[in-house]
C-alpha positions as CSV (number, residue, x, y, z in Angstrom):
1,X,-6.5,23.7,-28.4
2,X,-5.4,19.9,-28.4
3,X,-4.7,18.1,-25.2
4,X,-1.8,15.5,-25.5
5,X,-0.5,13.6,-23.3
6,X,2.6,14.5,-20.9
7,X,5.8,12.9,-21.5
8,X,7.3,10.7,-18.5
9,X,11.0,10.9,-18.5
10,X,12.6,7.8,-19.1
11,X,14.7,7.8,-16.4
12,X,11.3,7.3,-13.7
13,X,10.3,3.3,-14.7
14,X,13.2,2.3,-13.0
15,X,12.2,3.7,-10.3
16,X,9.2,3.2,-10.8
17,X,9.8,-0.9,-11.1
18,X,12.8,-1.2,-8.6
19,X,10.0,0.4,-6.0
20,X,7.3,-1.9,-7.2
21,X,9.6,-4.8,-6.5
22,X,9.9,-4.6,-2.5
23,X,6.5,-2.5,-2.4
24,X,4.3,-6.1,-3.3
25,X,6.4,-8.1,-0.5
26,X,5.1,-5.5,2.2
27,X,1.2,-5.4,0.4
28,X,1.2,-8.7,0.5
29,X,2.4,-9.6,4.2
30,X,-0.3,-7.3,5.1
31,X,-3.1,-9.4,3.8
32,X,-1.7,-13.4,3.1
33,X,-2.3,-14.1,6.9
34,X,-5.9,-12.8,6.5
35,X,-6.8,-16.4,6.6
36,X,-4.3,-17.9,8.5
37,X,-5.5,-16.3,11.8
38,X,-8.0,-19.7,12.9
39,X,-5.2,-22.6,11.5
40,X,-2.3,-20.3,13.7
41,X,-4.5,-20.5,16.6
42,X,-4.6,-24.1,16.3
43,X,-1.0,-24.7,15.5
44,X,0.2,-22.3,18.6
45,X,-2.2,-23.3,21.0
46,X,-3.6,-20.2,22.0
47,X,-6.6,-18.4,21.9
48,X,-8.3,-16.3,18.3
49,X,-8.1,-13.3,20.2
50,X,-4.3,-13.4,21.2
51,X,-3.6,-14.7,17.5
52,X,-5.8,-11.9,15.6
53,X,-2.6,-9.4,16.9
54,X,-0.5,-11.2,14.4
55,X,-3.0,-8.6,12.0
56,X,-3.2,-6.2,14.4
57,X,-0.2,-5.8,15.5
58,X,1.5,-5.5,11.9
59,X,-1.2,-3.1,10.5
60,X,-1.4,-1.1,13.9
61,X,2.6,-0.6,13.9
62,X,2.6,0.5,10.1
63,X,0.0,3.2,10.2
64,X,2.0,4.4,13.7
65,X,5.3,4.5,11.5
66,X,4.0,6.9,8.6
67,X,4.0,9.9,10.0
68,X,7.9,9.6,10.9
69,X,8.7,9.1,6.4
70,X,9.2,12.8,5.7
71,X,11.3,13.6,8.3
72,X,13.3,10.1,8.1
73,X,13.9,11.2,4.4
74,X,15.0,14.6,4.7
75,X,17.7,13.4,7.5
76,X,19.1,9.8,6.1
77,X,18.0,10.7,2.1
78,X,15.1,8.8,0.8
79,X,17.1,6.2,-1.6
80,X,19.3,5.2,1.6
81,X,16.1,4.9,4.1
82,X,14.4,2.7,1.5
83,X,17.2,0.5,1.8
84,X,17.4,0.7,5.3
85,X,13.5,-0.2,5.6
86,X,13.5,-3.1,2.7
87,X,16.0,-4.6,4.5
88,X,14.9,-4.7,8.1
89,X,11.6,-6.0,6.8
90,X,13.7,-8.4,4.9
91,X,15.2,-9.6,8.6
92,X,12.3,-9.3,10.1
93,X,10.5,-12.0,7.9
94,X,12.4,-14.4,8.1
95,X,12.3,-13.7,11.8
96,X,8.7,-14.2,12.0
97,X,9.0,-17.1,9.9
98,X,11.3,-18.8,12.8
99,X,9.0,-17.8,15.3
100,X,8.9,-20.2,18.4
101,X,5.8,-18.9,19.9
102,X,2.5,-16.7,19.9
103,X,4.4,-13.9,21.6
104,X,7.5,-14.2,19.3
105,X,5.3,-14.3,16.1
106,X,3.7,-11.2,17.4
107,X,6.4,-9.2,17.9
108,X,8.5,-9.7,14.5
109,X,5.1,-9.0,12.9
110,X,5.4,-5.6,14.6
111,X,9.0,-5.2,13.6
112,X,7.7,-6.5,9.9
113,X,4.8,-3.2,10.0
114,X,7.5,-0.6,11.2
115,X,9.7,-1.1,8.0
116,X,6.3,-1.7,5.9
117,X,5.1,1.6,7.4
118,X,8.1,3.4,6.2
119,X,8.3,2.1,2.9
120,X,4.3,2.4,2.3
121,X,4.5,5.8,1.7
122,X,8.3,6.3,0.6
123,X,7.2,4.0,-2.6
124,X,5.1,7.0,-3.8
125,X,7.5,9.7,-2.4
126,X,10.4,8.8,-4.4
127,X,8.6,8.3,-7.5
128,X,6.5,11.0,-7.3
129,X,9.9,12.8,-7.1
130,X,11.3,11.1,-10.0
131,X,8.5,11.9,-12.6
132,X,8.6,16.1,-11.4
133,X,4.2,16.5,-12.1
134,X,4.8,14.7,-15.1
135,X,2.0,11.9,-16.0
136,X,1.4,11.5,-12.6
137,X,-1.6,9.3,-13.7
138,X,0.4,7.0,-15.9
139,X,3.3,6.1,-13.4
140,X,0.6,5.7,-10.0
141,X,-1.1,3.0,-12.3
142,X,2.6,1.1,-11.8
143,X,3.1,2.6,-8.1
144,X,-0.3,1.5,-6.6
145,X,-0.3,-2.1,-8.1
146,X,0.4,-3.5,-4.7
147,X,-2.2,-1.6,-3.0
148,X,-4.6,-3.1,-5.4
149,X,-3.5,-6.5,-5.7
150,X,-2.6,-7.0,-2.2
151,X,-6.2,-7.5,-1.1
152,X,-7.2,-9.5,-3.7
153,X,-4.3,-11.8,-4.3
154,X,-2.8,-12.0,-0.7
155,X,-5.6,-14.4,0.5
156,X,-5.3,-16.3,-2.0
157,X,-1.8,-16.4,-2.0
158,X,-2.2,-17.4,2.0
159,X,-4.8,-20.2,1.8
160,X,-2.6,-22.1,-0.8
161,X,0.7,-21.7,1.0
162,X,-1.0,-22.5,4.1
163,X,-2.2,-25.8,3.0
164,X,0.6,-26.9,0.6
165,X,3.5,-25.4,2.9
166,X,2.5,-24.8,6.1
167,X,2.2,-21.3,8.3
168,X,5.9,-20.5,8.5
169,X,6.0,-20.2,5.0
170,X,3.3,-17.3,4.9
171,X,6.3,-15.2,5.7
172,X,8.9,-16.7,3.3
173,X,6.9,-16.8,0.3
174,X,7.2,-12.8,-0.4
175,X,11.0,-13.2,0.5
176,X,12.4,-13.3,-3.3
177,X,10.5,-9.8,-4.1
178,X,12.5,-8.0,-0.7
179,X,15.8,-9.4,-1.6
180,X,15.5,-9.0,-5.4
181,X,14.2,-5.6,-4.5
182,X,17.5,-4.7,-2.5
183,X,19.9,-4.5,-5.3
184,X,17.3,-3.3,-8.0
185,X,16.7,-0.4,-5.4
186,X,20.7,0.1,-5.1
187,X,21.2,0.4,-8.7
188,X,18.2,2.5,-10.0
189,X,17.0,5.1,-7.4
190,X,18.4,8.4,-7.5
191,X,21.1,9.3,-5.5
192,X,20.5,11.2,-2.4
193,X,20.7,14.9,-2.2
194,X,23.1,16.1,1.1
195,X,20.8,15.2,4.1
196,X,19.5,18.4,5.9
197,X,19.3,18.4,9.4
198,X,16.0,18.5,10.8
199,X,14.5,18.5,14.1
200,X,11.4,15.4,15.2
201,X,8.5,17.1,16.1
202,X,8.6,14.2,19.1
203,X,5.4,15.6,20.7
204,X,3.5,15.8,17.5
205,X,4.3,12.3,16.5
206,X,3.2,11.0,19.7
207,X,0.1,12.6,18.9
208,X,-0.7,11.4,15.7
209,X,1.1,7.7,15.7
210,X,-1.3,7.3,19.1
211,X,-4.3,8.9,17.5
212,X,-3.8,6.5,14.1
213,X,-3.3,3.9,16.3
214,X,-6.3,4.3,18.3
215,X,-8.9,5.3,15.6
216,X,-7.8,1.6,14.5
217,X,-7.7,-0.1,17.4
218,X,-10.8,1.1,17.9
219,X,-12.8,0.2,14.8
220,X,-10.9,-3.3,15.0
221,X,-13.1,-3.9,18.1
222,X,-16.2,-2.9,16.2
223,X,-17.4,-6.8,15.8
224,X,-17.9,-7.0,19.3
225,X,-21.4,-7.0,21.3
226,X,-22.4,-3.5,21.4
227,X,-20.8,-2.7,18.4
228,X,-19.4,1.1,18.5
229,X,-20.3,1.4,22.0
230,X,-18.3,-0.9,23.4
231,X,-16.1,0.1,25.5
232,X,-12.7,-1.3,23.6
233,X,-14.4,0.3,21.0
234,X,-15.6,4.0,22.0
235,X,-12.8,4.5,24.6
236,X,-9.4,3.9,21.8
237,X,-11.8,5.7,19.3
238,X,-12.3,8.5,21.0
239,X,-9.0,8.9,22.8
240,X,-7.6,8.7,19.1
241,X,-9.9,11.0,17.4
242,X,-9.0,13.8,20.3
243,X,-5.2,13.1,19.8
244,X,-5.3,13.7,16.1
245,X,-7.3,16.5,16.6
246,X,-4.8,18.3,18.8
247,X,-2.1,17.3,16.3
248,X,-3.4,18.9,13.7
249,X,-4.3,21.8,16.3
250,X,-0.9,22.1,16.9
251,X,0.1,21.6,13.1
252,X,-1.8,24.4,12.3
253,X,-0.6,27.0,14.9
254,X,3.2,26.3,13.9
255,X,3.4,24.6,10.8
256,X,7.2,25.2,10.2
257,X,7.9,22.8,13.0
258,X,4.9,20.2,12.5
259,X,5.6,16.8,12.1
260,X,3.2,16.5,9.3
261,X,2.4,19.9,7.5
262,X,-1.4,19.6,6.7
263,X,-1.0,23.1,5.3
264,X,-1.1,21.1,2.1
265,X,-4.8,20.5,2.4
266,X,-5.3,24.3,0.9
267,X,-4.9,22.4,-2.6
268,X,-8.2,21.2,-3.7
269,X,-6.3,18.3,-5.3
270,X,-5.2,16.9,-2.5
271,X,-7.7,17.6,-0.1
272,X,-10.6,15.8,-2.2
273,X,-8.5,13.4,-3.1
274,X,-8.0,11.8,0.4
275,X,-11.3,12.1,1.5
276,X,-12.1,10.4,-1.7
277,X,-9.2,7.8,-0.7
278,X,-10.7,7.6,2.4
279,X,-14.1,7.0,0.4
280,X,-12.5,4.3,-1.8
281,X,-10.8,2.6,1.3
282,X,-14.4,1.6,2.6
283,X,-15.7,0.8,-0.9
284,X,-12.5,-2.1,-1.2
285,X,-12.0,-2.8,2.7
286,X,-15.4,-3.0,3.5
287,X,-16.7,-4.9,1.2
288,X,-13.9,-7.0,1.0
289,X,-15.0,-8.3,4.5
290,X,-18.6,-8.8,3.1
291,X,-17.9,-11.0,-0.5
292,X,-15.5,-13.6,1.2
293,X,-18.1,-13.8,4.6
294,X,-20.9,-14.3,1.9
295,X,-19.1,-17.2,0.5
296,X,-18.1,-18.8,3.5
297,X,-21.1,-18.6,5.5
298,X,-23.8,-18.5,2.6
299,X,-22.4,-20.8,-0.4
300,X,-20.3,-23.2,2.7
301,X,-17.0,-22.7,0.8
302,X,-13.8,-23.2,2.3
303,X,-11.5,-19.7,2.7
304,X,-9.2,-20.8,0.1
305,X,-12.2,-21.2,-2.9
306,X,-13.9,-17.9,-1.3
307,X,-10.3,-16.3,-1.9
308,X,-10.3,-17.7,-5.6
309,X,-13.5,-16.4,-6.1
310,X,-12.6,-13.2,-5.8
311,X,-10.0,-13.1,-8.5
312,X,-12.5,-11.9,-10.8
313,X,-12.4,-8.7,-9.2
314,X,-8.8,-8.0,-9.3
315,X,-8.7,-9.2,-13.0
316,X,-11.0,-6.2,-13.2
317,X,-8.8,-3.9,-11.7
318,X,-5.8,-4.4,-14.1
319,X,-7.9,-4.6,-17.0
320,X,-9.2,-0.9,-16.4
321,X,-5.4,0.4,-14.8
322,X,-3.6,1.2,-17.9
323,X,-6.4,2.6,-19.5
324,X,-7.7,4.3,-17.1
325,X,-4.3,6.1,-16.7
326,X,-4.5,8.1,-19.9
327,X,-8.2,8.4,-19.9
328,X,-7.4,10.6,-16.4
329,X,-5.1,12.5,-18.3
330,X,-7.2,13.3,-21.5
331,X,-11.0,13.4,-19.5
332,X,-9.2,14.8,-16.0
333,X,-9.6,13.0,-13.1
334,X,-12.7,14.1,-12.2
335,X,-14.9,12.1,-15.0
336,X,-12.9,9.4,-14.4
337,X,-13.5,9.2,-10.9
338,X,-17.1,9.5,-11.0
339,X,-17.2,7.2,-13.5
340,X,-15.4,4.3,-11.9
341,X,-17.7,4.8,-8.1
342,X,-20.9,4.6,-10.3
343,X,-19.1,1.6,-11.8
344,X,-18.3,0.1,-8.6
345,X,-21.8,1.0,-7.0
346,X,-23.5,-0.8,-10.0
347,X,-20.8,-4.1,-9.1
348,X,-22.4,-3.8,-5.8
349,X,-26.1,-4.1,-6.7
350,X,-26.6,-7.9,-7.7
351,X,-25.0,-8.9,-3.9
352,X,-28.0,-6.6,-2.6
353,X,-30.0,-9.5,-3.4
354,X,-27.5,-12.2,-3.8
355,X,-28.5,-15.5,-1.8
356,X,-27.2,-19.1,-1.8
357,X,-28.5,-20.1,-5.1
358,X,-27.6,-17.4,-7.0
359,X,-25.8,-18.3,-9.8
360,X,-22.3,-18.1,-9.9
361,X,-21.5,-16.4,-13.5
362,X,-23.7,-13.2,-12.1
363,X,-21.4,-13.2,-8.9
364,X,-18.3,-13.8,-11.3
365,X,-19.8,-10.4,-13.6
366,X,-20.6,-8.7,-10.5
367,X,-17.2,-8.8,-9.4
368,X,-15.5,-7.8,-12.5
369,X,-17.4,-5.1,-13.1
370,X,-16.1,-3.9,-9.0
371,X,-12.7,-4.4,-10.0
372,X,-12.8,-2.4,-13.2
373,X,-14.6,0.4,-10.9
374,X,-12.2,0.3,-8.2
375,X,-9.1,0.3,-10.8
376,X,-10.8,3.4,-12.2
377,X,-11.2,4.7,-8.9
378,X,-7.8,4.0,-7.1
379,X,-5.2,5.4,-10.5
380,X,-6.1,8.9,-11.0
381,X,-7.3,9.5,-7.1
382,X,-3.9,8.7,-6.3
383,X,-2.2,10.9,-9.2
384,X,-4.4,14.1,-8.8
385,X,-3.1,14.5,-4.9
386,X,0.1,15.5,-6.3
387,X,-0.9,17.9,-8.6
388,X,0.7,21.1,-8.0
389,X,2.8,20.2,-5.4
390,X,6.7,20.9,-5.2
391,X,8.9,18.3,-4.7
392,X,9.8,18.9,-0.5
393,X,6.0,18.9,-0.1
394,X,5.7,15.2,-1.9
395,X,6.3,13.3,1.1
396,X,3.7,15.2,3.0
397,X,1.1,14.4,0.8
398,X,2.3,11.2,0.9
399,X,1.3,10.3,4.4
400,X,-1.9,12.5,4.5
401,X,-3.1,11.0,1.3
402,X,-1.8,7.4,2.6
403,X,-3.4,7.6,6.6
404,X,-6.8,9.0,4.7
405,X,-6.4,5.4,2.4
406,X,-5.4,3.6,5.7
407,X,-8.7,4.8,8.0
408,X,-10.8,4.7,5.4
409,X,-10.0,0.6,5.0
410,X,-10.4,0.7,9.0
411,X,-13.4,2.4,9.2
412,X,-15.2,1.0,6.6
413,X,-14.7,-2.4,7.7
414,X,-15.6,-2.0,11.4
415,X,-18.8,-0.2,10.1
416,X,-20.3,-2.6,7.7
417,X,-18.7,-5.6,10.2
418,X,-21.4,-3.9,12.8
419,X,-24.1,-3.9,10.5
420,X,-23.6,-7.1,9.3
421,X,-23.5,-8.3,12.6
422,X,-26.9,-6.2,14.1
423,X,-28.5,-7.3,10.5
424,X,-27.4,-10.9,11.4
425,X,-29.2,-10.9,14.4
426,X,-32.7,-9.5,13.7
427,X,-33.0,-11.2,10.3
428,X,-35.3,-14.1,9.5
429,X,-32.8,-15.6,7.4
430,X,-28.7,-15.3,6.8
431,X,-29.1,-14.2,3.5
432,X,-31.4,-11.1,4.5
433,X,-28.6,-9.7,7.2
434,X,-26.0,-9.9,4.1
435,X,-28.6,-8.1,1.8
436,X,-28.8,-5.0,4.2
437,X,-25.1,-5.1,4.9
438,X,-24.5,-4.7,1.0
439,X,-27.1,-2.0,1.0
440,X,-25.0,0.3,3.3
441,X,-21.5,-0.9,0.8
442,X,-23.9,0.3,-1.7
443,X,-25.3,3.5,-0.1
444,X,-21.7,4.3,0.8
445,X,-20.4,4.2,-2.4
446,X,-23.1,6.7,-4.0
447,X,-22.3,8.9,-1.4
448,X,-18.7,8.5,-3.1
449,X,-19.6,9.3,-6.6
450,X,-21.5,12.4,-5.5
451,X,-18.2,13.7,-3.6
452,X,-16.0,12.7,-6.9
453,X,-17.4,15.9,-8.3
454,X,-15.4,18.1,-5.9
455,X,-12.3,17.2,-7.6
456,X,-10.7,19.6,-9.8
457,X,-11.4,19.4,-13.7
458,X,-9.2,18.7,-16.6
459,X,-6.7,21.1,-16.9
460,X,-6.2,21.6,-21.1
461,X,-2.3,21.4,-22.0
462,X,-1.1,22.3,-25.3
């Protein structure tokens, strides 16, 4: 029996690439102000912790707004609400960009994450839709670009606008790829099917926008003293953890009706692949807090260099994307997923004992070799939650795969910030507290490679 490759209809890269286009301008406003939040502090005159909502804020009112995508689609059509969304982020922008005040700032960044949080998971929706099951692998190695690039390149991105051009220009610079993205979207996305009517499950999404938003809210306390038992910390956790478990309580006793129908999670594909999501979230979130902080705090280096020096790692990840693609399709996702956490695990090691003085072409390999691991990781992860699924139950998976992604960034941040933090204190030198705080990055990811086996083997085509 020989396994070849599916064929992708040619009619999908244009959907593919018109959605690319305005998905990078809402990746990247979620991470080019990661290091603008102490020079915006400055330059509005008001305290870090009033500023830090300008992040907050956004990412907070995104992962609220993905629930709503399936049943915005199935009412306004999903080619029309992507125009809808790419343009009120478009407004909003340039909004935030004229900004007169901390307040002001805030706010448009909150109207800038409710469009982002539509079109987040739209992106994959309509593509998904487009390519039918077929070489799923192949076209999420062009659909999850931005989620990949985004934390890598948006800091950099944001340190050199933000001392060449100053902050307002944070939220111009991204501009070009939302207005190109308008027209490209107008011309190449399918037309919508007649628009059924359908009834918002208000109570469910009060339930699981409040739950998403308090799980994060919670874990973006976590660098406070007392760490997860804090009180801004354990009370929003909590409070969110309960809310999302009644919503999928409810969800489960009348799925017809549900907001989000997690009946879904009966196929293995999807089901391991967001908990691997979630996995991968805490293996590129997490540690992304870690390198940078290393940088800055061990080696002195300014934000903008720290940023550079983590190009490395996202040269990594497109060096292993299109590659990877096939190799999911020929070995199954499975191997390939394994593969690229033991990969990721072993980028991880040399930072376990990384200090000051250690030279910079082992950080520089150390890196790459992450970056080809979490390229390996992110393609077929993202393509074998589909698999199986008909096309109304696509923007489903959509959001459960895509909120597993988004807590699993959360999470894995606010944990390894806390151990950083506690390893910080007790240490006898800097370099010791990061040492133990790449140990858990480290230990975390194993514990990732050994759940990558759950995922469902090849499947032979003729």
């Amino acid at each position: 029996m020989e396994t070849t490759l599916e064929r992708v209809e040619p009619k999908v890269w244009p959907v593919a690439w018109s959605t690319l286009v305005g998905g990078m301008s809402v990746l990247f406003a979620t991470t080019i102000v990661a290091v603008a939040v102490e020079p915006l502090a400055g330059e509005l005159g008001v305290p870090l912790s009033s500023v830090q909502w300008i992040s907050t804020g956004y990412l907070l009112a995104l992962a609220m707004v993905i629930p709503i995508t399936p049943w915005a689609q199935r009412r306004v059509g999903g080619r029309r609400l992507w125009l809808y969304a790419l343009a009120g982020f478009t407004v909003a922008s340039v909004l935030a960009a004229l900004a007169w005040d901390a307040p002001s700032l805030i706010a448009f960044r909150v109207l800038q994450g409710a469009a982002g949080g539509i079109l987040v998971p739209l992106m994959s929706t309509l593509v998904i839709q487009a390519a039918a099951g077929k070489g799923l692998a192949r076209v999420m190695a062009v659909v999850s670009l931005p989620a990949v690039l985004g934390p890598v390149l948006g800091p950099v991105l944001g340190g050199v606008v933000l001392d060449s051009l100053g902050w307002r220009w944070l939220f111009l610079v991204t501009l070009p790829l939302a207005v190109v993205g308008i027209p490209l979207a107008a011309r190449y996305l399918p037309a919508d099917e007649q628009p059924e009517p359908a009834t918002l499950d208000v109570v469910g999404l009060v339930l699981m926008a409040g739950g998403i938003a308090g799980v994060l809210l919670g874990t973006s306390n976590a660098s406070h003293d007392g760490g997860f038992l804090h009180p801004d910390v354990l009370l929003p956790l909590v409070a969110g953890l309960l809310a999302v478990a009644v919503f999928a309580w409810r969800a489960v006793r009348s799925p017809e009706d549900a907001l989000v129908d997690l009946r879904l999670l009966r196929h293995r594909s999807l089901s391991s692949a967001t908990a691997l999501l979630l996995l991968s979230g805490i293996a590129l979130y997490g540690a992304m807090l870690l390198v940078p902080l290393y940088f800055q705090q061990l080696r002195g280096e300014s934000a903008m260099v720290a940023g550079l020096l983590l190009l490395p790692q996202g040269v990594g990840m497109l060096l292993s994307r299109s590659v990877v693609a096939r190799l999911s399709e020929t070995l199954g996702a499975r191997a390939v997923v394994v593969a690229g956490f033991a990969v990721v695990a072993l980028g991880t090691v040399p930072f376990v004992a990384a200090t000051e003085s250690t030279g910079m072409g082992l950080i520089g390999a150390a890196l790459l070799l992450r970056g080809l691991g979490l390229g390996a990781v992110t393609v077929p992860l993202m393509a074998v939650a589909y698999e199986g699924l008909a096309h109304d139950e696509v923007p489903h998976a959509s959001v459960i795969s895509r909120v597993g992604q988004q807590l699993g960034g959360s999470f894995g941040t606010a944990v390894l910030a806390v151990v950083l933090q506690g390893a910080l204190a007790t240490a006898s030198a800097p370099a010791l507290g990061f040492h133990v705080a790449f140990g858990w990055a480290t230990a975390l990811t194993v514990v990732a490679v050994a759940l990558a086996f759950l995922l469902p083997g090849r499947a032979a085509r003729v």
